[in-house]
C-alpha positions as CSV (number, residue, x, y, z in Angstrom):
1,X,-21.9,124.4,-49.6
2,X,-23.2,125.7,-52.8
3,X,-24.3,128.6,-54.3
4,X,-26.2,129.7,-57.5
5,X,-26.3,133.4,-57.8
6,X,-27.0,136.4,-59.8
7,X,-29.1,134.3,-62.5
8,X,-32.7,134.5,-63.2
9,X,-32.5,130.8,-63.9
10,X,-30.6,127.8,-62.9
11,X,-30.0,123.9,-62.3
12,X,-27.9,122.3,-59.8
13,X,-27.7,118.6,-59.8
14,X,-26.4,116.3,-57.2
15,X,-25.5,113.3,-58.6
16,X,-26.1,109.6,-56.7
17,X,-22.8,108.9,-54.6
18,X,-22.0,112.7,-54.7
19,X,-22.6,114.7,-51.5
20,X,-22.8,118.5,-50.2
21,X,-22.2,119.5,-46.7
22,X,-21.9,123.1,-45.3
23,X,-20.7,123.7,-41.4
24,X,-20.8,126.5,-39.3
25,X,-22.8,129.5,-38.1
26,X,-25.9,129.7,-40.4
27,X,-24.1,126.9,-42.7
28,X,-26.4,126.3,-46.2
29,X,-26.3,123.2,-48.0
30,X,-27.1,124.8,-51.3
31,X,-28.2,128.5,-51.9
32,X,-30.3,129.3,-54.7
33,X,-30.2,132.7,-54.8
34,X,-31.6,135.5,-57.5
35,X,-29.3,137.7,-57.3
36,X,-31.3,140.5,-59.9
37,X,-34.6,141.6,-60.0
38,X,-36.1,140.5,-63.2
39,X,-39.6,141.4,-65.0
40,X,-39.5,137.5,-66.0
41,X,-40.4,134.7,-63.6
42,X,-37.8,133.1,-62.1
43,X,-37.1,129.3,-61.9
44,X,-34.4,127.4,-59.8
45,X,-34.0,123.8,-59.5
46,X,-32.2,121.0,-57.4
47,X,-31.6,117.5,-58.3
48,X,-30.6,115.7,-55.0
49,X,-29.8,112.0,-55.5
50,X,-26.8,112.2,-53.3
51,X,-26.4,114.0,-49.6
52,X,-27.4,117.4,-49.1
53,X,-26.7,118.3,-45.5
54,X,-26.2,121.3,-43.1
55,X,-25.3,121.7,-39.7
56,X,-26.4,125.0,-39.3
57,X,-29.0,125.6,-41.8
58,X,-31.1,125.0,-44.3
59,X,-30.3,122.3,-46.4
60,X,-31.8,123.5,-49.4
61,X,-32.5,127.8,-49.3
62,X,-34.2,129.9,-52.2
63,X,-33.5,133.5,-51.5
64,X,-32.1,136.7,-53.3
65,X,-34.2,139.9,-54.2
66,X,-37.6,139.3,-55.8
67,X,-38.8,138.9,-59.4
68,X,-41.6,141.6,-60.0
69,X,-43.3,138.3,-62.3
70,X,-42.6,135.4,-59.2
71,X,-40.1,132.8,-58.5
72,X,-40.1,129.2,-59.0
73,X,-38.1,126.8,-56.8
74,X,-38.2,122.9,-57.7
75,X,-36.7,120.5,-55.5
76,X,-36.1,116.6,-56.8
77,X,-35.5,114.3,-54.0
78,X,-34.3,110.5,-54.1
79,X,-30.9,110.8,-52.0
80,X,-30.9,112.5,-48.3
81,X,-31.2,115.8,-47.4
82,X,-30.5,117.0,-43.9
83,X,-31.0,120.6,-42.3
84,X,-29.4,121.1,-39.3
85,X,-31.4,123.8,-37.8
86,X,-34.2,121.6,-38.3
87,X,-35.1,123.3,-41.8
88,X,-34.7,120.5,-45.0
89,X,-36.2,122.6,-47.9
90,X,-36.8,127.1,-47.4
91,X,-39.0,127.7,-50.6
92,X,-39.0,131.0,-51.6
93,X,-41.8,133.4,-50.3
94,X,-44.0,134.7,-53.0
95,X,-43.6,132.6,-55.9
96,X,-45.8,131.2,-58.6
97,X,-46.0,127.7,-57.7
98,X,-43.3,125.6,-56.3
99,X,-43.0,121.9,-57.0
100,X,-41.4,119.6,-54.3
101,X,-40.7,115.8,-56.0
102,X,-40.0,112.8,-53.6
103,X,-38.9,109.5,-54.9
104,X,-38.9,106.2,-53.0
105,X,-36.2,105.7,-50.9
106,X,-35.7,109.5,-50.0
107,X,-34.7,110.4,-46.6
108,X,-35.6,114.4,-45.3
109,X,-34.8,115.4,-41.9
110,X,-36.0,118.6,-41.4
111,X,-39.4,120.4,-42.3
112,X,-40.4,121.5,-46.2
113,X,-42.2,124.9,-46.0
114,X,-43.6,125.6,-49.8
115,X,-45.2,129.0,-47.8
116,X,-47.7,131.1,-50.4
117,X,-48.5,130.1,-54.0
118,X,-50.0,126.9,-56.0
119,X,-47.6,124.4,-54.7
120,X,-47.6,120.9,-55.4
121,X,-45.8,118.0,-53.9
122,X,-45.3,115.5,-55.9
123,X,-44.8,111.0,-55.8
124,X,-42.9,110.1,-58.3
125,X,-40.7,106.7,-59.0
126,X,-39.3,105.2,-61.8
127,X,-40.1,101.6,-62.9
128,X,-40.0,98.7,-60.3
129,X,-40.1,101.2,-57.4
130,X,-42.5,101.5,-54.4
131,X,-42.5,104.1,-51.8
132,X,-44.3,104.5,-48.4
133,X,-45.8,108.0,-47.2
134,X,-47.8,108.8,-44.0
135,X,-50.1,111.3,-45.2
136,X,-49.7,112.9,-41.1
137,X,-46.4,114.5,-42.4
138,X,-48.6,116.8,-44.0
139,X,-49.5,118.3,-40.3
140,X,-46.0,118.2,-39.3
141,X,-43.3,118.2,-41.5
142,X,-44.2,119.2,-45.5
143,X,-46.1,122.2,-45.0
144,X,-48.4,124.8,-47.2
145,X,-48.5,122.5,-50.1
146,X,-52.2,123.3,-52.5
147,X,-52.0,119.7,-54.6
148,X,-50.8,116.1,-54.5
149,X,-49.7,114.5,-57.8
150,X,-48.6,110.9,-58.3
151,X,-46.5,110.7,-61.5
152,X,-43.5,109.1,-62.8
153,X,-43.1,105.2,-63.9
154,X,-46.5,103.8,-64.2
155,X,-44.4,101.2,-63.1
156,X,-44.0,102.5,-59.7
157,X,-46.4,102.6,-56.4
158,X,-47.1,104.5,-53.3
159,X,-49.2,103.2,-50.6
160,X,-50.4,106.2,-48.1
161,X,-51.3,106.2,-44.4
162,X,-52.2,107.6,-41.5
163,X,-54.4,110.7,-41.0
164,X,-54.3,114.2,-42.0
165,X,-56.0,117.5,-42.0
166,X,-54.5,118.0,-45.6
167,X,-57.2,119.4,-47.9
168,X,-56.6,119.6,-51.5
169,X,-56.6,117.5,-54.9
170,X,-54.5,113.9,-55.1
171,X,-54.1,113.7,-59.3
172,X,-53.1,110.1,-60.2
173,X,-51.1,111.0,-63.5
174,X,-48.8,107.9,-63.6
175,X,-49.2,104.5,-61.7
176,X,-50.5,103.3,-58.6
177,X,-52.1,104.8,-55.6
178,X,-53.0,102.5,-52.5
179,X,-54.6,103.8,-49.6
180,X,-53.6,101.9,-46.3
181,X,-56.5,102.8,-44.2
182,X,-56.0,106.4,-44.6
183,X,-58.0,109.1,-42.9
184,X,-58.3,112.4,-44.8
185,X,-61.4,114.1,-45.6
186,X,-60.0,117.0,-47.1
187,X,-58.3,115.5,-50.0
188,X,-60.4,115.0,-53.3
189,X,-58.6,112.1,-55.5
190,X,-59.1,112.5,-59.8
191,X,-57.4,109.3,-61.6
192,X,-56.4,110.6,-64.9
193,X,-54.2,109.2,-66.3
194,X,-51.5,111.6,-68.6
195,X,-51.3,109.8,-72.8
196,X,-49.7,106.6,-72.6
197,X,-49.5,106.1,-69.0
198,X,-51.7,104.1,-66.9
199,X,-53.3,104.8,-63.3
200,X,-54.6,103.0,-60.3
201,X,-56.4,104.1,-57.4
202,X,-57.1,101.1,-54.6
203,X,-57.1,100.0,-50.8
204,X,-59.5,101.6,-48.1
205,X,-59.9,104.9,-45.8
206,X,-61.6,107.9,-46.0
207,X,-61.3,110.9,-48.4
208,X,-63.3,113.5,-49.6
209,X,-64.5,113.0,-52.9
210,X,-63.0,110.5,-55.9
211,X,-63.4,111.3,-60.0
212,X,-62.1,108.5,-62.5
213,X,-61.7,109.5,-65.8
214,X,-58.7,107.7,-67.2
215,X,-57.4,104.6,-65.0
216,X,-58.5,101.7,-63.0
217,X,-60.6,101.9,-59.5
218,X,-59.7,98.7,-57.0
219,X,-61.6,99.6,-53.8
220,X,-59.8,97.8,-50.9
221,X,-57.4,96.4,-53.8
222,X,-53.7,95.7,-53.5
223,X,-51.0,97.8,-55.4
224,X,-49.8,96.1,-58.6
């Protein structure tokens, strides 16, 4: 495994091909870890387009002594990463807003916990890619997230399904949105899309409340 210690702030990139794995008792794929207590917030973050995996552990864990002003952990996700003690992603416990980013083509075994703060997890994608979610893994899997954001390529797509009991914004920043007969009353949508980007909101189901002010509206419309 990995680990990233004693610094208020750090990177650690996995790069596509390349691959981390950890074995043993209580094995970590990469450890994020403070190491001092600072009067400064705190930001760690983790690239994975390669293999993260554990078979023990966490695959990805944010820990270490706390930062009187919060901690940050950000977690970028287009490769695999698995936790073997069922655990993919343990965000750090008071912090000031986490961000987890999943790109198409991602594979997490395990669950993502983003516990207290304004956490967002985010759709991202660069151009030419499309990604499938079902909006139920929200119940089950990627817990305590506050906000939904599409950004990236506005070249790229998501199409969501299932149901959920999710409640909380869905910001259309960058590219397209489709809603595959989704049921989820608790999420209110805004398409806005961020300068030069472009947005698009389309196919059928039920959510809470919608707000367009920068992008396109296709009710029961395909994805570009």
């Amino acid at each position: 495994g990995i680990t990233l210690a004693d610094g208020n702030n750090g990177n650690i990139f996995i790069a596509e091909g390349g691959s981390v794995s950890a074995t043993g008792a209580g094995s970590i794929g990469i450890a994020a870890l403070d190491g001092v207590a600072s009067s400064s917030i705190e930001t760690h973050n983790v690239t994975v387009h390669g293999t993260v995996s554990s078979s023990d552990g966490p695959a990805i864990f944010f820990g270490g002594s706390d930062a009187t002003s919060g901690r940050i952990g950000d977690v970028e996700v287009s490769g695999t990463i698995s936790g073997g003690n069922g655990v993919a992603v343990d965000f750090p416990a008071g912090n000031f807003g986490s961000t987890f980013r999943i790109a198409p083509g991602a594979v997490v075994q395990g669950t993502v916990d983003a516990k207290d703060g304004n956490d967002s997890f985010n759709f991202t994608g660069s151009s030419g890619e499309a990604g499938t979610f079902d909006l139920g893994l929200f119940d089950t899997q990627f817990l305590n997230f506050d906000g939904l954001i599409k950004e990236g390529s506005s070249a790229s797509s998501w199409a969501l399904s299932g149901s959920s009991a999710f409640a909380g914004p869905l910001r259309i920043i960058a590219g397209d949105i489709f809603l595959d007969n989704v049921t989820a009353g608790g999420i209110n949508a805004e398409v806005n899309a961020s300068g030069t980007s472009t947005a698009l909101f389309s196919g059928s189901g039920t959510i809470g409340t919608l707000e367009v002010d920068q992008g396109t509206l296709s009710p029961g419309g395909g994805s570009s």
